[in-house]
C-alpha positions as CSV (number, residue, x, y, z in Angstrom):
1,X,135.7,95.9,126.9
2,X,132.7,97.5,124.9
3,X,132.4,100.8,123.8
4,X,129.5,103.9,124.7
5,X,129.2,105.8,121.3
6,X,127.9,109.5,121.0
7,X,126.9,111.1,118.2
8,X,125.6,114.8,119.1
9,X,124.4,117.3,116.0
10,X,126.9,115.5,113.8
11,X,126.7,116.6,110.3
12,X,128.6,116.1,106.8
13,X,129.0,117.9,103.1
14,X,130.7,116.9,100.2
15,X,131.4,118.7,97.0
16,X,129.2,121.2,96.1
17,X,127.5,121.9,99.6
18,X,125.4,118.7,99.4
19,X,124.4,117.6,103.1
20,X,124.7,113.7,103.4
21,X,124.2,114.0,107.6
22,X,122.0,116.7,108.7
23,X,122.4,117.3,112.6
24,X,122.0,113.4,113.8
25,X,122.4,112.9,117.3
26,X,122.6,109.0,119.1
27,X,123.7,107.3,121.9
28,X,124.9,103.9,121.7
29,X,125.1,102.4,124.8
30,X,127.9,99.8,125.3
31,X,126.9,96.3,123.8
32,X,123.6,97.5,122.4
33,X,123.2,96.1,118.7
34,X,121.8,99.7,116.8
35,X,120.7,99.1,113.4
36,X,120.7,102.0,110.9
37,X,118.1,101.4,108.7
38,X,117.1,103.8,105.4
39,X,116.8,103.9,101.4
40,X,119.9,103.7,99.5
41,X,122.0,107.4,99.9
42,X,119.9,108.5,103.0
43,X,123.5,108.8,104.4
44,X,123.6,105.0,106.7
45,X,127.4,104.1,105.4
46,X,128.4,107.7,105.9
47,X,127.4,108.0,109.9
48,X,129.6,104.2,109.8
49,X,132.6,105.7,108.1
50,X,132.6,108.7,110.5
51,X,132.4,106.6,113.6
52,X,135.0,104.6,112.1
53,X,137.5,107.7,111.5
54,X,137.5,106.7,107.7
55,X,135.1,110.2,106.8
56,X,135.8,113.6,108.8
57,X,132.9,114.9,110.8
58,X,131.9,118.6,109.4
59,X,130.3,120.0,112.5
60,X,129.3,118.1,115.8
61,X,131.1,115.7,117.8
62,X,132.0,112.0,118.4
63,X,132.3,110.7,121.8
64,X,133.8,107.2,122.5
65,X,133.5,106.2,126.2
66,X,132.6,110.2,126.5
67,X,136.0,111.5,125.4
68,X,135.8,113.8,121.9
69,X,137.3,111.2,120.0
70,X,136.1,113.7,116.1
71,X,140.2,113.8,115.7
72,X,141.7,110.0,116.9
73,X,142.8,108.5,113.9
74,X,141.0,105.2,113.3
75,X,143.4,102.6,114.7
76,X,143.2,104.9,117.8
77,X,139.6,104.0,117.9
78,X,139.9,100.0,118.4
79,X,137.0,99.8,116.1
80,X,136.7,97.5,113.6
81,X,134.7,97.1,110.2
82,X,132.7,94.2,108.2
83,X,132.3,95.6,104.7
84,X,129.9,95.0,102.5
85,X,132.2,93.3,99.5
86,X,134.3,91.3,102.0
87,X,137.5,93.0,101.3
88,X,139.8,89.9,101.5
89,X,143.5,90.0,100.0
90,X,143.5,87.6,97.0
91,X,146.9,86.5,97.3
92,X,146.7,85.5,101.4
93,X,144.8,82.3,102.9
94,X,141.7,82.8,105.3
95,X,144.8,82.2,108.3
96,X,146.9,85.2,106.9
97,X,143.6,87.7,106.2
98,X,142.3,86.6,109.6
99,X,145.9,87.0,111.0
100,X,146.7,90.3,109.2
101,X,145.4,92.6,111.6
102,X,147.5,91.0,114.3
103,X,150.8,91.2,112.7
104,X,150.1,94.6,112.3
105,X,149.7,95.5,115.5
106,X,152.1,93.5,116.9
107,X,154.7,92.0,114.3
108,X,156.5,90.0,117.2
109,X,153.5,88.2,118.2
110,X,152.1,85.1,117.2
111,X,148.7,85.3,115.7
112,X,148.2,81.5,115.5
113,X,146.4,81.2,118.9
114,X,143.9,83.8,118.4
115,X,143.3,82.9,114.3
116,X,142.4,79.3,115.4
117,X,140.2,80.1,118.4
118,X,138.6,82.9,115.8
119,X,137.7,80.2,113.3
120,X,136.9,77.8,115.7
121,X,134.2,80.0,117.1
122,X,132.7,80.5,113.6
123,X,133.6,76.9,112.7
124,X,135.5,78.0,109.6
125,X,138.5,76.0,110.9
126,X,138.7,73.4,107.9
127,X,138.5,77.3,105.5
128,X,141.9,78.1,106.9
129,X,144.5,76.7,104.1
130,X,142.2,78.2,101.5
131,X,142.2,81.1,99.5
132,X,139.3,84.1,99.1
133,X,138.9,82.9,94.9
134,X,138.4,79.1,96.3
135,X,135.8,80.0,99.1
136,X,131.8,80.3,98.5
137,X,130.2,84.0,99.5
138,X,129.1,82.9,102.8
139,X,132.4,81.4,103.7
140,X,134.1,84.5,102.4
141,X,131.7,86.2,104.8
142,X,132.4,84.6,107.8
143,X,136.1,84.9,107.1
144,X,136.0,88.8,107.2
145,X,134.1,88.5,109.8
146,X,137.0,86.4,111.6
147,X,139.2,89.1,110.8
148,X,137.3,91.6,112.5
149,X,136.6,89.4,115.9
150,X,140.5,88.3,116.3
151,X,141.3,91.9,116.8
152,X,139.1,91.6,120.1
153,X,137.6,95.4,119.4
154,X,135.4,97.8,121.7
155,X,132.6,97.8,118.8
156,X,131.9,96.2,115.3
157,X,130.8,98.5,112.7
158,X,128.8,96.6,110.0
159,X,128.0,97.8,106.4
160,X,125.3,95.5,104.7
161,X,127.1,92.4,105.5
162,X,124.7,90.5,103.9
163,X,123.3,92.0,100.7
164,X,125.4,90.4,97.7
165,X,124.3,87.0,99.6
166,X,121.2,85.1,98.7
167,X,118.0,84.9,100.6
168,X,118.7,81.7,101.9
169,X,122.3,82.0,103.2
170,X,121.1,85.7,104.2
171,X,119.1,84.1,106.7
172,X,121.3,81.7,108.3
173,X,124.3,84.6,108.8
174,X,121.7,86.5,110.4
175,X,121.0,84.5,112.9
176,X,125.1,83.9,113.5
177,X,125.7,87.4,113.9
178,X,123.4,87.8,115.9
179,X,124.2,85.0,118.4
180,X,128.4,86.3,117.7
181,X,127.4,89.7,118.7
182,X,125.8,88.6,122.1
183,X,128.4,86.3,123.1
184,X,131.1,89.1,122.6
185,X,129.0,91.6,124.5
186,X,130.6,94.0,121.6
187,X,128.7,97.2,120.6
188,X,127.6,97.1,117.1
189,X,126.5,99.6,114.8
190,X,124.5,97.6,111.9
191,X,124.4,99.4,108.3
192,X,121.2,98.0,106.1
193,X,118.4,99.0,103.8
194,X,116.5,95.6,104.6
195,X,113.6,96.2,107.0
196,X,113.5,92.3,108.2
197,X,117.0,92.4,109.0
198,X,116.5,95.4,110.9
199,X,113.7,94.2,112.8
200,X,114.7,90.5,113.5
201,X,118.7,92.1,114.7
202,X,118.5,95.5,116.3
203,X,117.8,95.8,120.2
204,X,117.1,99.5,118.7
205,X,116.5,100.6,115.0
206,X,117.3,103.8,114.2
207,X,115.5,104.9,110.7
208,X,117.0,107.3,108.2
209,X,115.7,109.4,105.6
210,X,117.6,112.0,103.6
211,X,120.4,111.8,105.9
212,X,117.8,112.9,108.5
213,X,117.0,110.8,111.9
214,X,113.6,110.1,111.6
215,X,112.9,107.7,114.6
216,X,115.3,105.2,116.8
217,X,113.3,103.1,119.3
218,X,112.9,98.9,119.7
219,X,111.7,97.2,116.6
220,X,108.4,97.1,117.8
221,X,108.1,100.6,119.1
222,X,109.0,102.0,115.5
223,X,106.3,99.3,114.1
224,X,103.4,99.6,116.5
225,X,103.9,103.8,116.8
226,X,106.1,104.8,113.7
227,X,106.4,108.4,114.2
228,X,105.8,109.6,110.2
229,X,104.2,108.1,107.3
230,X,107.4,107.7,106.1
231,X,108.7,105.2,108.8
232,X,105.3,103.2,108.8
233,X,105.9,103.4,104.9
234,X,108.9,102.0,105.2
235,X,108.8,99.3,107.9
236,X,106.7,96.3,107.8
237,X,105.5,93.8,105.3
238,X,103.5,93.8,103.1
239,X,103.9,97.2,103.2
240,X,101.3,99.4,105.2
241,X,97.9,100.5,103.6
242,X,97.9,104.2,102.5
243,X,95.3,106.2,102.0
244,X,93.7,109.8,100.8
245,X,91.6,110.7,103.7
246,X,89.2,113.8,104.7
247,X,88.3,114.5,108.5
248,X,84.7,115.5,108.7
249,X,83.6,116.8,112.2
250,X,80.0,118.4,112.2
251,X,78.7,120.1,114.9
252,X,75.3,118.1,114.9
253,X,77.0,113.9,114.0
254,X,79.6,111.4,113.9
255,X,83.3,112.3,113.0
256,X,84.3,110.3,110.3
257,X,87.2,110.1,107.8
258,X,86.0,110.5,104.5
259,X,88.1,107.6,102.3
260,X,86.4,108.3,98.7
261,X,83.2,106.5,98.3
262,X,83.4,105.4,101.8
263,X,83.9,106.2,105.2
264,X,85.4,105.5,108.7
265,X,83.3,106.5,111.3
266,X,84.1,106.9,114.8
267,X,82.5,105.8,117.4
268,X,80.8,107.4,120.4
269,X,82.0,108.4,122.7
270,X,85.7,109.6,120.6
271,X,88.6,108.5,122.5
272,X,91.5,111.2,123.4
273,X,93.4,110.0,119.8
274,X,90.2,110.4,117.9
275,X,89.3,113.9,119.7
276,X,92.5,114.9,118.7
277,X,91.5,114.9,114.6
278,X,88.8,117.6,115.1
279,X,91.0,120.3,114.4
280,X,91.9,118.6,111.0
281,X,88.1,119.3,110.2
282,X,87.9,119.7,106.6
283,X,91.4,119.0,105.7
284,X,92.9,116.3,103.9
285,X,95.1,113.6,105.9
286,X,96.8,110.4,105.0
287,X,95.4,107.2,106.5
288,X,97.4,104.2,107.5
289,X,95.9,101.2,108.4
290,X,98.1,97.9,108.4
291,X,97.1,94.6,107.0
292,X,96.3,92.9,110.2
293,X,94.6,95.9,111.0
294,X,91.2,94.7,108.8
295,X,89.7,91.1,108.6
296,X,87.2,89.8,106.3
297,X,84.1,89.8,108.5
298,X,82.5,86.7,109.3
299,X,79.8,85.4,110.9
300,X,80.5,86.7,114.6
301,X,79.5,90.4,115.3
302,X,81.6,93.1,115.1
303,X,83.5,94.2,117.7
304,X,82.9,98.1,119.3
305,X,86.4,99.1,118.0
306,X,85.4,98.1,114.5
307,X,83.6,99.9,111.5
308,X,82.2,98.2,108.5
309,X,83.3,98.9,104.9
310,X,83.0,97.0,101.5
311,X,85.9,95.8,98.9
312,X,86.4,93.9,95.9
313,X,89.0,91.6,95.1
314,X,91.4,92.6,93.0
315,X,94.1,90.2,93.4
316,X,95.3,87.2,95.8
317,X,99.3,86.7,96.6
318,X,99.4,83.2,98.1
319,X,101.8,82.7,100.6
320,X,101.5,79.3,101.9
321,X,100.9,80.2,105.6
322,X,98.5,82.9,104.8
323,X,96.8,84.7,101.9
324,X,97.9,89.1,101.0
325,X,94.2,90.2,99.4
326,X,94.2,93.1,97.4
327,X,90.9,94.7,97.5
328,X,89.2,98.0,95.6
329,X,87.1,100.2,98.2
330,X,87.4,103.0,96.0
331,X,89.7,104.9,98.0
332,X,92.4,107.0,96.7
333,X,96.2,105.3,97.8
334,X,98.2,107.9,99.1
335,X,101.9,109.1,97.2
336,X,104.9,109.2,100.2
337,X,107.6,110.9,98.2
338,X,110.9,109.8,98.7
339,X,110.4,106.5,99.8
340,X,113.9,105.9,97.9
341,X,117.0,108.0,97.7
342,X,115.8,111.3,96.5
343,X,117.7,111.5,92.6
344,X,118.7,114.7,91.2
345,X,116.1,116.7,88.9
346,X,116.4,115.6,85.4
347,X,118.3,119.3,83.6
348,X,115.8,120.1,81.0
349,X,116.4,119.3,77.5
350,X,119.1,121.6,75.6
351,X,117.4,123.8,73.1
352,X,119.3,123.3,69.7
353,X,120.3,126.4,67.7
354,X,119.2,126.3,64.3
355,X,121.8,126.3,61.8
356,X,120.4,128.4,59.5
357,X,116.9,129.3,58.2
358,X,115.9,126.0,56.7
359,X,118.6,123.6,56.9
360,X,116.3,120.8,57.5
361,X,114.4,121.4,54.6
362,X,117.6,121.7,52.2
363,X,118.9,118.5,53.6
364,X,115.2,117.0,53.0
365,X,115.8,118.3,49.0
366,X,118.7,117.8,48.7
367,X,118.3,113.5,49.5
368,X,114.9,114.0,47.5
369,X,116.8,114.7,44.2
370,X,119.0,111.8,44.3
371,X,117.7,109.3,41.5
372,X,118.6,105.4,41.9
373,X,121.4,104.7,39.5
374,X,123.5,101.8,38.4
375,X,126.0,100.2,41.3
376,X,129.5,101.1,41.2
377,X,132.6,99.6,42.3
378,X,135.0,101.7,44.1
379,X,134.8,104.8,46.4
380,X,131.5,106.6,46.7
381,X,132.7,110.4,45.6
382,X,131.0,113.1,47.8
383,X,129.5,113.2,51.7
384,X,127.5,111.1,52.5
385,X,124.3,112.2,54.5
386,X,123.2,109.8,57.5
387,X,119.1,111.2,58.6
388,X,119.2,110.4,62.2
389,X,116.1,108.2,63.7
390,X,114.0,110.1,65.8
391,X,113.8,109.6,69.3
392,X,111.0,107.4,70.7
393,X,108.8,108.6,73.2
394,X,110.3,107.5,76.9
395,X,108.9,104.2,78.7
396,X,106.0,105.3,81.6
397,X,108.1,105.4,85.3
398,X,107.5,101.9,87.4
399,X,105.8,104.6,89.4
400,X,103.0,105.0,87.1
401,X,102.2,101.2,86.4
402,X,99.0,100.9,88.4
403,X,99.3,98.3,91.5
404,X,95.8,96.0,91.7
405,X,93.5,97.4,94.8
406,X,94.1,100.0,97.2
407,X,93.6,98.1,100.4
408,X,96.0,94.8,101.3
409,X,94.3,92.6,104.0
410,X,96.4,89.6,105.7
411,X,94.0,86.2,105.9
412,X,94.7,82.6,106.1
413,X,94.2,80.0,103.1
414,X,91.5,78.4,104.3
415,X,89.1,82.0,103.4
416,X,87.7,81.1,99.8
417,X,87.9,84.5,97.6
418,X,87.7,84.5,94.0
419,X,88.4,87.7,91.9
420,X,85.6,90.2,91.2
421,X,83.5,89.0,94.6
422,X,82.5,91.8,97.0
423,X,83.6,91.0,100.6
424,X,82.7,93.1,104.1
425,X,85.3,94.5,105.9
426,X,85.9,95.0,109.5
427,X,88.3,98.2,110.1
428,X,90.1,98.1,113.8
429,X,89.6,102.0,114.8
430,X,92.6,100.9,117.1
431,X,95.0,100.6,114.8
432,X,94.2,103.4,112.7
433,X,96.8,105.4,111.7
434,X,96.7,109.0,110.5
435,X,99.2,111.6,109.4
436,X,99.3,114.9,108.2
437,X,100.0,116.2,104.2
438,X,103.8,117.0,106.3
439,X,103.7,113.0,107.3
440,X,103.7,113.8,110.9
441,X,101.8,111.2,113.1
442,X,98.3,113.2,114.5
443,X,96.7,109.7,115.7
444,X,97.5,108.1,117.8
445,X,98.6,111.2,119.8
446,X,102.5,111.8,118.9
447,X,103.5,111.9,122.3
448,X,101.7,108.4,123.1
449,X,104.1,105.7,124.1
450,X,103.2,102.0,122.7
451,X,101.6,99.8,124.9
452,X,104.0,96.5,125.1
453,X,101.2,94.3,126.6
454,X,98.9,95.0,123.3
């Protein structure tokens, strides 16, 4: 049996009035696989925890199978949850911590039957007579994840699974989850900050920012039509080109989008997305533009969707398969705040109340009119004065370490670049991207759906 879960205007504090959740509202429907995807602290482990009965909801409801379910208590919920750090008992063999649950809820039972069928389905069965300290991360893994699937639950809640694993082994449990998931036909609510395991799991990916919903739709509809600057920020790799723009509209030419020292300009006649920028006229905007969404022009023409622009190469990531070019068009890269967790603001430095008028100065004498003398044995009479070092100036933030280029194009190894060469550019006006200074999506129009045939 899987599970419909509800979330309508659901919110949560903690101490000190500090929203986590701020009015989120989804509908899982039974054996969907939703991924909540966001920064660390946007509030993804929080929405698990309140589905889960573990956290009390604040305001809003929960609805499992459309009853208010906001006051079951969590084994009322036949939920069950994969954490992050495994959660294994030490002292109990992979057969007693999958079998725990199921003494538990019925200690006249024998969990045998359903342990071995468990472990046979993740083919962990030769894991059973060992303990959590003698098992490798994966294995340890796949035995809470045992633990969780004896119990035959309505839903799997999942909080980063995978992160203390390594890339490698990451990869592989992916793809077992998500083959498990299907062939229980449970409904699963996926916690993760990594975009890749959002996109290559979810049926739908819900994005979270600030413990605000910012967009839930397929992978592909929050990649082809993310609906802020923040979401395209945030979803796809490398990550999406961002830039300063300015939309000029005259009466008597060509709209274009200023970039710096260069220009977009639109052809003729404007489509509906492109008509919709004239009443940004003279205001700035933020321009997205992914990296499949220029090519180094070649020798065959340019197509009508395209515009020309110029670049120098800056720097070349070799990838094997294909070649990440940063070049320099002299365009200015656009800041999206809060792409992490947003921190607390640094309290400003406590003033220090002078001791008395010239302390410092007495001090500074005072250690001036000691002469060297002869050593001594034995106890040094009198205080001794220790002159703090002063404090060195503070490293620059990661954020101000310039990144090479501001403009990453996706080509394949067999283009020869070398750094410093200027290269022509071919910009597809049909993927452009562009957002206000709020990071609302202006074009293409926000009410456009994505075309799944593109």
């Amino acid at each position: 049996m899987t599970r419909a879960i509800s979330l309508h205007d659901v919110s949560k504090s903690y101490t000190r009035g500090t929203r986590v959740v701020e009015g989120l509202s989804l509908d899982i429907t039974p054996g969907e696989f939703l991924v909540l995807l966001g920064p660390s602290g946007c509030g993804k482990t929080t929405v698990l925890r309140m589905i889960a009965g573990l956290e009390d909801i604040d305001e809003g409801e929960l609805l499992l199978d459309g009853e208010y379910a906001n006051d079951w208590l969590p084994a009322e919920r036949n939920i069950a949850m994969v954490f992050q750090n495994f959660a294994l008992y030490p002292s109990m063999t992979s057969r007693d911590n999958i079998g725990f649950p199921l003494r538990i809820e019925d200690p006249g039972a024998d969990p045998g039957p359903r342990v071995t069928a468990t472990a046979r389905k993740l083919g962990v069965e030769e894991l059973l007579d060992r303990f959590p300290s003698q098992l490798s991360g994966g294995e340890r893994q796949r035995i809470a994840m045992g633990r969780a699937i004896a119990r035959h639950p309505s839903a799997f809640l999942m909080d980063e699974p995978l992160s203390n694993l390594d890339a490698k082994l990451r990869g592989r449990l992916r793809a077992e989850i998500s083959q498990l998931t299907r062939e229980l036909g449970a409904t699963t609510v996926y916690v993760t900050h990594d975009q890749a395991e959002a996109m290559s799991l979810g049926d739908r990916v819900a994005v979270l920012r600030g413990g605000v919903l910012q967009q839930v739709g397929t992978p592909r509809e929050v990649y082809a039509l993310p609906r802020t600057v923040f979401v395209a920020a945030f979803i796809g790799t490398p990550r999406i080109n961002l830039l300063q723009g300015v939309v000029r509209a005259p009466l008597d030419g060509a709209m274009t989008v200023s970039l710096g020292k260069q220009a977009l300009r639109l052809p003729e006649p404007l489509s509906l997305d492109h008509r919709l920028l004239r009443v940004q006229q003279g205001r700035e905007v933020i321009v997205g533009l992914r990296s499949e969404a220029v090519r180094i022009a070649g020798r065959d023409s340019a197509r009508p969707e395209e515009v020309l622009i110029t670049g120098l190469v800056e720097h070349m990531e070799f990838q094997g398969h294909e070649v990440l070019v940063h070049f320099n068009t002299g365009s200015r890269p656009a800041v999206v705040p809060e792409l992490e967790a947003p921190r607390p603001a640094a309290r400003p430095p406590r003033r220090r109340r002078r001791q008395g008028p010239g302390m410092l100065d007495r001090l500074r004498e005072r250690a001036g009119s000691l002469r060297p003398g002869p050593l001594r044995d034995g106890p040094v009479a009198g205080p001794v004065v220790v002159l703090e070092q002063a404090p060195q100036d503070p490293e620059p933030a990661p954020s101000a370490v310039r990144v090479p280029g501001d403009l990453v194009v996706r080509t394949t190894p067999e283009v020869r670049l070398h750094h410093g060469m200027q290269v022509p550019l071919l910009v597809d006006l049909d993927r452009l991207f562009v957002f206000d200074q709020h990071g609302e999506r202006i074009c293409p129009c926000p009410d456009r759906l994505p075309d799944l045939d593109e």
